[in-house]
C-alpha positions in Angstrom: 0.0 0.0 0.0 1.3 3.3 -0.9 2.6 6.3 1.6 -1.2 8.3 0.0 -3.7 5.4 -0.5 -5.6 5.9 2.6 -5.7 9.5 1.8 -6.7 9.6 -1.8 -9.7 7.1 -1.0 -11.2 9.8 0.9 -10.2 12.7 -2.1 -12.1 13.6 -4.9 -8.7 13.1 -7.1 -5.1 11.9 -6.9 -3.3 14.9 -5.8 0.3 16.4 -6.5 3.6 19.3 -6.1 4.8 23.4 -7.6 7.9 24.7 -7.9 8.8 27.2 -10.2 10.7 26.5 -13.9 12.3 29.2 -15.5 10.8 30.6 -19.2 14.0 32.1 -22.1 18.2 35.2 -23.9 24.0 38.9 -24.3 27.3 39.0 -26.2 28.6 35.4 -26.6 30.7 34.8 -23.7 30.7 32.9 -20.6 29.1 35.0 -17.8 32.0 35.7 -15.2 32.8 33.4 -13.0 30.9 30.7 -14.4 33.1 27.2 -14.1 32.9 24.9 -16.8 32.0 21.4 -16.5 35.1 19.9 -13.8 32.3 21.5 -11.5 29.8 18.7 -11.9 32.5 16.1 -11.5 33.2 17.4 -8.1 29.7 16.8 -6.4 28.9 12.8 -7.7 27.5 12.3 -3.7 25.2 15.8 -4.0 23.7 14.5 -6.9 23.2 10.9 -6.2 21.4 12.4 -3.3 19.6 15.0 -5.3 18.1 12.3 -7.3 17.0 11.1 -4.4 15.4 13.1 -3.5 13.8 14.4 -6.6 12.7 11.3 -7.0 11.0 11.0 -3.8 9.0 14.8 -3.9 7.5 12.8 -7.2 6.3 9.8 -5.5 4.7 12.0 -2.8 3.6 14.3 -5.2 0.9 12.1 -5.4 -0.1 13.4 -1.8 -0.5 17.3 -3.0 -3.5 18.3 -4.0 -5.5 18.8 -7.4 -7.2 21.1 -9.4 -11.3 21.6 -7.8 -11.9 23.7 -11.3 -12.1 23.1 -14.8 -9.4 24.9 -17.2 -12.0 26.3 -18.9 -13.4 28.1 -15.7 -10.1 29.6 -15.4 -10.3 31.2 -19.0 -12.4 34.7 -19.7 -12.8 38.4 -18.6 -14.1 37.1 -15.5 -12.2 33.5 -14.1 -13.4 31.8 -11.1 -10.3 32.7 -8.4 -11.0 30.8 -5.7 -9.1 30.6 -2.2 -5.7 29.9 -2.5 -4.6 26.5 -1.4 -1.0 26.2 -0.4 0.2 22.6 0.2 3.0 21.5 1.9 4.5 19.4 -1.0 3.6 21.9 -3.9 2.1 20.3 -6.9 4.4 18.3 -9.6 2.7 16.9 -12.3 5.7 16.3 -15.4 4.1 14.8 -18.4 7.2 13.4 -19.3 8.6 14.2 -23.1 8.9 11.7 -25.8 8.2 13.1 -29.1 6.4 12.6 -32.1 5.9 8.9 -32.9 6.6 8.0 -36.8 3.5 9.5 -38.4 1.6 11.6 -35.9 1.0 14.7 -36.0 -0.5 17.5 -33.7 -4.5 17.8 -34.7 -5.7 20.8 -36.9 -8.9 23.1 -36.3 -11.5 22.3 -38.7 -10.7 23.7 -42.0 -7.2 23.8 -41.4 -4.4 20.8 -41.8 -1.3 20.6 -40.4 2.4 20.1 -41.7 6.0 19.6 -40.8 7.6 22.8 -42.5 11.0 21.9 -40.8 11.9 19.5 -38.4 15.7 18.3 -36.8 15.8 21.4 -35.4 17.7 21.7 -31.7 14.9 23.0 -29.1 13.5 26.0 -31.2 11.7 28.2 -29.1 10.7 31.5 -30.8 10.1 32.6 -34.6 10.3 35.8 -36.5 9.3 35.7 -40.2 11.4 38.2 -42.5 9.7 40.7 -45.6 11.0 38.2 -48.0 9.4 35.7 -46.5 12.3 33.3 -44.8 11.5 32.5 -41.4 14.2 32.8 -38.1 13.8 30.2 -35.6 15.7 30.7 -32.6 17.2 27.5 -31.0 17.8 28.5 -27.1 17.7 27.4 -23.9 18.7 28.8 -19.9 22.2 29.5 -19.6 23.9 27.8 -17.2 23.7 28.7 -13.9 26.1 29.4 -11.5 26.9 26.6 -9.0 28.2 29.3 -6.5 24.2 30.9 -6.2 22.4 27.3 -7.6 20.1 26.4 -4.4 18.7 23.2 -3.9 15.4 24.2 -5.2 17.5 25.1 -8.5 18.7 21.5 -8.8 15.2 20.1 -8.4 13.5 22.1 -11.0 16.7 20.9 -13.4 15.8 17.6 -12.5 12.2 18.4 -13.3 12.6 20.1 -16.3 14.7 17.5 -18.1 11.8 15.1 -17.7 9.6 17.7 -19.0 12.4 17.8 -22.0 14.0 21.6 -21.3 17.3 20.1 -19.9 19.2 20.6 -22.7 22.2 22.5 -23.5 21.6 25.6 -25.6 22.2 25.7 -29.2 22.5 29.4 -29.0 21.8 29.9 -32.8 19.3 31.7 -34.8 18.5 29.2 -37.9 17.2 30.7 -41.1 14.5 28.4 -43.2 13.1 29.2 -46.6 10.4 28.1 -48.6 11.3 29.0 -52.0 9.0 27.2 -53.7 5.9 28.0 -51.8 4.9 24.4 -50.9 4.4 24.9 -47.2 7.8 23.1 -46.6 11.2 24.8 -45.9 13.2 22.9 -48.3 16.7 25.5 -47.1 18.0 26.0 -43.8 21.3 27.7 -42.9 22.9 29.2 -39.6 21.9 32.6 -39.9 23.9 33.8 -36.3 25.8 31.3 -34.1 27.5 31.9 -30.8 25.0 33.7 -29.5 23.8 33.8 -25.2 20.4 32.0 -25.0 18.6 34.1 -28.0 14.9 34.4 -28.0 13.2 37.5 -29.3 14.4 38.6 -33.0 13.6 42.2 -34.8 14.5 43.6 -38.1 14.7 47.3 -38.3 16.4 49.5 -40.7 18.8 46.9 -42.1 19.9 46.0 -38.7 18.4 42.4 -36.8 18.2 42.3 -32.7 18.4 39.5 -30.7 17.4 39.2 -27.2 19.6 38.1 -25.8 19.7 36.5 -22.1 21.1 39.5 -20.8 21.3 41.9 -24.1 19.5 43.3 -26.9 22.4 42.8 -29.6 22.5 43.7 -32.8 23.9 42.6 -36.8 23.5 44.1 -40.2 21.3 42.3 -42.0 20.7 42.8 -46.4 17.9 40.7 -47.8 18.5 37.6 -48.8 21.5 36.7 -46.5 21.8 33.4 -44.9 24.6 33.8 -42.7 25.7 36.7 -40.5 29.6 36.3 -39.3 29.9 40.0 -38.3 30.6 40.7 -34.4 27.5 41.9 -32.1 26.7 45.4 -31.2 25.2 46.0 -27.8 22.3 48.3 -27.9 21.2 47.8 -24.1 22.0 45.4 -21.0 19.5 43.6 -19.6 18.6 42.3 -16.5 20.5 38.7 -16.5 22.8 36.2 -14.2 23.8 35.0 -11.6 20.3 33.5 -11.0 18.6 34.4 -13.8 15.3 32.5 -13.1 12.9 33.8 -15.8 15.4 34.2 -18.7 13.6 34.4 -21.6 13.7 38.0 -23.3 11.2 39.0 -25.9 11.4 41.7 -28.3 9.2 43.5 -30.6 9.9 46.8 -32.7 7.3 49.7 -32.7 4.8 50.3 -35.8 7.4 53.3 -36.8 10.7 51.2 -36.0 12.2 54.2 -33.6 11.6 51.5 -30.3 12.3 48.5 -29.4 10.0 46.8 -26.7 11.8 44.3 -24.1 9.6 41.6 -22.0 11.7 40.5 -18.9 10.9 37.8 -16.4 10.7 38.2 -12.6 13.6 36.6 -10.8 12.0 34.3 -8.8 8.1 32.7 -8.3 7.3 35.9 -5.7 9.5 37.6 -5.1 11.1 35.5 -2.1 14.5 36.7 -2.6 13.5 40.3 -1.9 12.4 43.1 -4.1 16.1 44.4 -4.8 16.9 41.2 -7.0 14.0 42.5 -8.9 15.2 45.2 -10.3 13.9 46.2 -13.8 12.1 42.9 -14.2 8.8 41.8 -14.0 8.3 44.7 -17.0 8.5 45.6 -20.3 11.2 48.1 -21.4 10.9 50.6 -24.3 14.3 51.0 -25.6 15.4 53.8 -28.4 16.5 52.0 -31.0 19.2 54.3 -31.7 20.1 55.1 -28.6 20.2 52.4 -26.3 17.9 54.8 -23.7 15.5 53.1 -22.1 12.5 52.8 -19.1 10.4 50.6 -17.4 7.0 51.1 -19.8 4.5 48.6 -17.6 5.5 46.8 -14.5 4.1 44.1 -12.3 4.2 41.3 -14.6 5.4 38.3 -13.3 6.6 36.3 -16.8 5.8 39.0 -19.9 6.7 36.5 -23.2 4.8 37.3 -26.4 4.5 40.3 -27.5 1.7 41.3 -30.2 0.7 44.8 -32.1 -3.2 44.4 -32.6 -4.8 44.7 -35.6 -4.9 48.8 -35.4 -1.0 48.7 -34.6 -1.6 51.2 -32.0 -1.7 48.5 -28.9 0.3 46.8 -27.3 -0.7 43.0 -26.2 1.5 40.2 -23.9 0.7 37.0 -22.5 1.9 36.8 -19.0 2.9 33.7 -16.8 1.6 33.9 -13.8 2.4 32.5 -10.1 2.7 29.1 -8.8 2.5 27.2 -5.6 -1.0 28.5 -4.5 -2.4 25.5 -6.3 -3.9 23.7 -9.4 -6.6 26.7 -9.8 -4.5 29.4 -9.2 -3.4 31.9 -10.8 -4.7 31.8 -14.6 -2.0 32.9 -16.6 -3.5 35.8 -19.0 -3.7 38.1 -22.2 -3.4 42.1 -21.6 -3.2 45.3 -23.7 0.4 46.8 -22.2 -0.8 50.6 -20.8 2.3 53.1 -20.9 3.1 53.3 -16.9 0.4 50.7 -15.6 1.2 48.2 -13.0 -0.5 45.0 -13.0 -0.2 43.5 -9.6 3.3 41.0 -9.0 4.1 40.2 -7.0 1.7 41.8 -4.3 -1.7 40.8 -6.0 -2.9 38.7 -8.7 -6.0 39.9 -11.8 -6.5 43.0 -10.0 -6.9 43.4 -6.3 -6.6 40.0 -5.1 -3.9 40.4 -2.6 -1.5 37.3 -2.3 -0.7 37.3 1.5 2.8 35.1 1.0 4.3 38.6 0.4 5.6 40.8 2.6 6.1 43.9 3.4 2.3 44.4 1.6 1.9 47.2 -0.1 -1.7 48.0 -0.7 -0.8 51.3 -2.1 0.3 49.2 -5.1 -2.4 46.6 -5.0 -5.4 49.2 -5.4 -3.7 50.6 -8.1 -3.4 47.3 -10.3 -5.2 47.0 -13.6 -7.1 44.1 -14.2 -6.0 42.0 -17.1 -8.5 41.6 -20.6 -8.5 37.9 -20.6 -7.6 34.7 -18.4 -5.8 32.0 -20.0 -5.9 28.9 -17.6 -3.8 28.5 -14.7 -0.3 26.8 -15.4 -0.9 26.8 -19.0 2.3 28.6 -19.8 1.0 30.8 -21.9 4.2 31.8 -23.8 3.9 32.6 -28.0 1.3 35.5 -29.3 1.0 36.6 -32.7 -1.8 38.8 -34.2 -3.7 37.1 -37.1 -6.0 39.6 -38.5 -6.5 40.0 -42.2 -4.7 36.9 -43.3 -5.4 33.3 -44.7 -7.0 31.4 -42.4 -11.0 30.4 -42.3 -13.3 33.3 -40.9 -13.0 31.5 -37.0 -9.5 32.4 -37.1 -9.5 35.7 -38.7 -9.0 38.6 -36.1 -7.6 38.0 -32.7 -4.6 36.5 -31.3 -3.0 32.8 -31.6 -1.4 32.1 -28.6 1.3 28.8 -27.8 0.6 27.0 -24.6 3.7 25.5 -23.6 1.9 23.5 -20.8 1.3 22.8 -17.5 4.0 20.9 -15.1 2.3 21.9 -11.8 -1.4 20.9 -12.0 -2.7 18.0 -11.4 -4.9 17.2 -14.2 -2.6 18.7 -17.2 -3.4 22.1 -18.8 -2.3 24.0 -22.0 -0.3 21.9 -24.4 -2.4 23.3 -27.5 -2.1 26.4 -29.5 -5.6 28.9 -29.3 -7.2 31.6 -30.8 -9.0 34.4 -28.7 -10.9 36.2 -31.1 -11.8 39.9 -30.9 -14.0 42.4 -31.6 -13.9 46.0 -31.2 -10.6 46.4 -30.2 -11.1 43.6 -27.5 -10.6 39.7 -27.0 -14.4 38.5 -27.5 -16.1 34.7 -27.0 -14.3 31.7 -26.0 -10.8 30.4 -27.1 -10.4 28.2 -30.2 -8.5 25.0 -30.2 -6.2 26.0 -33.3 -3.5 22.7 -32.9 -4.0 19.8 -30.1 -2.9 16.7 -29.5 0.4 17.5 -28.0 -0.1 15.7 -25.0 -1.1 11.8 -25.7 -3.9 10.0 -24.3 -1.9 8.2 -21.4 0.3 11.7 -20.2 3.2 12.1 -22.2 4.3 15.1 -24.0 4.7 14.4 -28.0 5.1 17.5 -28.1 5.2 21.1 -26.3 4.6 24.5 -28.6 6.2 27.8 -27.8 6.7 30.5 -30.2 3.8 31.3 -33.0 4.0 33.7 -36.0 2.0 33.6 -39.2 3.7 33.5 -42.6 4.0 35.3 -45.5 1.2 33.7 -47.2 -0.6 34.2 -43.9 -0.6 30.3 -42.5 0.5 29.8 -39.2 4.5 28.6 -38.2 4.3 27.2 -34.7 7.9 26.5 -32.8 7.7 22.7 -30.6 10.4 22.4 -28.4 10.2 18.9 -27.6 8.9 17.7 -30.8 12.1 19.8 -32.7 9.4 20.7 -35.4 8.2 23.5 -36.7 4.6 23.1 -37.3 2.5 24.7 -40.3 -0.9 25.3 -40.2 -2.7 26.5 -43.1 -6.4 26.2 -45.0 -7.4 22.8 -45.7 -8.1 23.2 -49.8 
């Protein structure tokens, strides 16, 4: 008899564990002070004894607790936010990652089909298609930490996220594919920048492409048509990076006009538990002169900013945001917001508005009654990560104005959520109705992840490019004619 049996005959549902992963982005050199690898050949008793005990928080993780809502009562203007439940054991629930089997495929919307338009790739997280139509796929991961500043709760989440398939090395490349002859397949691909620091967000202004970097928006001359890049980086701005750079993705997105650059950057812990002075300039969204380098903090008090979006007008400014963990399976949804020049939105004192989280102190209700209220929940733990605005292009009329959006999925919520790509669709200026199941099937029938979709963009020809991570695929989805 297990350690939980007597307790889960009396529970509604098994129940689980939640730490916090880190999401993805500096001038190609190792950060200072960083050992190589004689480090890991020094500790062989710490990490027998870390698998240890890793392995033991996920056989009790069966003793946290699960999810009282359905996803779909977490989604919406208004979600259901009930009581937080903190646990003990915080929920784990890793559907561990296998990949595609030979022949499957992630399942199309209804009017829509699916296909490979490059695969092989190395952990491609984010996409940015170019005017002439070739598409940049950035293949990144974390940097490596630090051993001097790694915790033990650092070590677990490694641990976790290699079973969720994010333990490997980065590639630290941007890859350029091209489909010259317009068949929905990439039949080119060529190292377009190499030696980069964890890349993830891509812009091309005025001849010149930025990368974000981990801990830099760098830049490269770029002329049409090139498919490699071997000059050396210019720095345009430092960002907030290492030693423990727990949310290092960096995204990046240039104004309508080209004169700014915007910059989401990740809080540097779950909330804030290392105190507010190792959050500086994160949780935010800088707006960086692009020929300057100046920049400021443009919103604040978003936990995990990733995707960034102009709508349809190109005069707003949308993100997905991941939101907190370890309050349990129904908390907090992750969510979809227009960015509001000098708003604050709540982390890490309060969650959708005015609901305080009492783990944090100091409080500052100053700050709390001053939160805006995000547009639009998105699940809780759905990892909410890619957004791209679709309005105007190819796809059938359900998918014609509003905002695709990748969810990476769930690893701390017990039953699974996100592991789809969706569409919110709007109206007026505003997300409208109920998502759209755009690509599923990511996660199989008996838990595993086939796959786990990150960045989105849509194509020249207006179908939609979707980065998998796990699956090393970059998906196509396009009308079904």
């Amino acid at each position: 008899m297990s350690v939980c049996t007597t307790r889960h005959r009396r529970a509604r549902a098994s129940r689980p564990l939640t730490l916090h992963p880190a999401s993805p982005g500096s001038i190609p050199t190792r950060p200072a002070g960083l050992p190589d690898g004689r480090n890991a050949r020094r500790r062989p008793l710490s990490t027998w004894l870390l698998a240890g005990v890793a392995g033991a928080v996920l056989a009790l993780s069966g003793c946290g607790e699960s999810a009282r809502l359905t996803v779909e009562q977490g989604f919406g203007p208004s979600p259901e936010l009930p009581p937080p439940n903190k646990t003990l054991i915080p929920t784990v629930n890793i559907a561990p990652a296998t990949g595609w089997p030979d022949g499957v495929t992630p399942r199309a919307a209804p009017g829509t089909r699916v296909v490979a338009f490059a695969s092989g790739l190395d952990h491609p997280r984010w996409l940015h298609v170019l005017p002439n139509g070739d598409v940049l796929v950035a293949e990144s991961n974390r940097p490596p930490k630090d051993p001097d500043v790694t915790g033990f709760k650092d070590v677990l989440m490694g641990f976790f996220m290699k079973r969720a398939g994010a333990g490997v090395p980065s590639a630290n490349r941007i890859t350029l594919l091209r489909d010259a002859d317009g068949d929905g397949v990439a039949e080119f691909q060529s190292v377009l920048l190499s030696g980069l620091y964890s890349p993830f967000g891509m812009a091309l202004v005025d001849g010149r492409l930025y990368v974000a970097n981990a801990d830099a928006v760098v830049s490269f001359p770029y002329r049409t048509g090139d498919t490699r890049i071997d000059a050396a980086p210019t720095q345009l701005v430092a960002l907030p990076g290492g030693p423990n750079n727990h949310h290092w993705t960096k995204g990046l997105i240039a104004s309508p006009d080209g004169q700014r650059l915007y910059v989401s950057i990740g809080s540097n812990s779950n909330v804030a538990e290392n105190g507010m002075a190792a959050e500086e300039g994160r949780a935010a969204i800088w707006e960086v002169d692009v020929n300057t380098g100046a920049h400021r903090v443009f919103a604040s008090g978003l936990r995990n900013p990733v995707g960034m979006a102009w709508d349809g007008s190109g005069h707003t400014l949308w993100t997905v945001v991941n939101e907190r963990d370890e309050i349990g399976s129904d908390l907090v949804p992750d969510y979809l917001t227009s960015v509001r020049d000098g708003a604050f939105y709540g982390w890490p004192y309060s969650y959708f508005g005015q609901h305080v989280d009492e783990r944090v102190k100091p409080p500052r209700p100053d700050l709390v009654a001053s939160a805006v209220v995000p547009e639009y929940a998105l699940g809780a733990h759905t990892a909410s990560l890619g957004l791209s605005w679709s309005g105007g292009h190819a796809l059938p009329a359900p998918l014609a104005e509003g905002m695709f959006i990748g969810q990476h999925g769930s690893w701390n919520r017990r039953p699974h959520s996100g592991y789809q790509v969706i569409f919110i669709p709007f109206s007026g200026g505003q997300p409208s109705g109920r998502p759209v199941e755009v690509l599923t099937g990511f996660l199989s029938d008996d838990g595993q992840a086939q796959g786990r979709p990150v960045g989105v963009a849509i194509d020249r020809r207006g179908a939609l490019l979707v980065a998998d991570d796990v699956g090393n695929i970059i998906w196509r989805v396009a009308p079904d004619s």
